[in-house]
C-alpha positions, 0 to 999 in steps of 0.5 A: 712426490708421486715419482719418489714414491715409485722410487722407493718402492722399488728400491725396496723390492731390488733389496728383497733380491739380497741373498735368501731372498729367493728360495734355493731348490730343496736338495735331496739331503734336506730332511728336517725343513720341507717336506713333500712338494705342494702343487705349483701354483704362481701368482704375482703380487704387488708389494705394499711394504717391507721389512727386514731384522738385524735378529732373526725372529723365533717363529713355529709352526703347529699342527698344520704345515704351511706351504712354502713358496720361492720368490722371484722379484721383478728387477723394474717394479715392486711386484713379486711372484710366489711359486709353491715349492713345499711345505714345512713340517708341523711342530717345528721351530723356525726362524724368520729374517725377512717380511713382506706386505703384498696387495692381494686386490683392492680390498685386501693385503696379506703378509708373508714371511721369509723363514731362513733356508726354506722360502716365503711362508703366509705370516698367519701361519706362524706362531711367534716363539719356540715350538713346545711339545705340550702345545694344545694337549689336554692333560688326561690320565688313563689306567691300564693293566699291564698284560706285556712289556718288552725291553728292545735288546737293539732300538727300533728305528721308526718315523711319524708321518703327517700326523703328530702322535700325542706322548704319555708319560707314564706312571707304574704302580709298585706292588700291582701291574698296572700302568697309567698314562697321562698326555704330555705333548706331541711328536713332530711329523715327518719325523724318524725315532728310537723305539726301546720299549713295548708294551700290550696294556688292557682298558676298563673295557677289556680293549687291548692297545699295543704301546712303544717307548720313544727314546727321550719323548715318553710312550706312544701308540704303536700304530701311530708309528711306522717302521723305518727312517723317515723319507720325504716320499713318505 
């Protein structure tokens, strides 16, 4: 029994060799999935169990962006090791095909999911279902007086960085000039936009605070935005 065990074990570690198993190095032209390179850290481990979907499941990502390793499987024992190779961007839809169950010592195990076109990510760093933009973002409403607004003759081309900036949707009054902003969700991160409007509000307190339409997605603060295309050397 003991030596069919091992077998099988086994078995299941040469079918996680099939195509995808192992992450492909990121090519320069990928721009939507990992972003900068985490630092190379490998560490093998022994695989407990595996499983394997006829349908990709939905998964995403939040706020965070989990790392991504590449896998290398060992031909003649159930043991994998895991180099880091990147990360994946925050707020972004991802799907995975493949999951694993490795021992991490004697006490613990963890999961590690394969997500398509990228690498093996730890499971608990992934929310089942799409990503949307309201996710986690406390609805609150703010007036403004409206000091300023440019409608952009040619759209501006800017990205977010790491951070995900919070949107507002926008409320403006008929017969006064005063503008009021409700959360509605966040950008993604490492992200480029279309910029077609700006605009200078002033608060209750007299503040100025510069904001900018983002084509599709609804207003945001100017210095949340930085000018340009996005760049996986950002």
């Amino acid at each position: 029994m003991d030596i069919l065990k091992k077998t099988l074990t086994v078995l299941t570690a040469l079918a996680l060799m099939a195509p995808l198993a192992v992450a492909a190095p990121v090519s320069a032209k990928t721009t939507t999935a990992t972003t900068t390179q985490a630092s190379v850290k490998k560490q093998t481990y022994t695989i407990l169990s595996s499983s394997f979907y006829k349908t990709a499941k939905t998964y995403h990502t939040k706020d965070a962006k989990p790392v991504v390793y590449k896998a290398a499987i060992a031909a003649d024992r159930p043991t994998m090791t895991l180099t880091a190779k990147g990360k994946l961007k925050a707020g972004t839809t991802y799907k995975v095909t493949k999951q694993v169950k490795v021992k991490i010592n004697a006490k613990k195990s963890q999961k590690y999911s394969y997500v398509k076109g990228q690498g093996w990510v730890v499971s608990s760093k992934l929310t089942a279902g799409k990503f949307k933009a309201a996710s986690g973002v406390k609805k609150t409403a703010t007036k403004y007086t409206i000091v300023s607004m440019t409608a952009l003759k040619t759209a501006k081309t800017v990205h977010t960085k790491d951070a995900r900036p919070v949107v507002y949707k926008a409320a403006v009054a008929a017969d006064r000039p005063t503008m009021t902003l409700t959360a509605n969700g966040k950008l993604k991160a490492a992200t480029t936009y279309k910029v077609t409007k700006q605009a200078k509000l002033k608060n209750a307190a007299k503040k100025t605070v510069a904001v900018s339409y983002v084509k599709g997605h609804g207003w945001v603060l100017q210095k949340s935005l930085t000018n340009g295309q996005f760049k996986n050397a950002d």
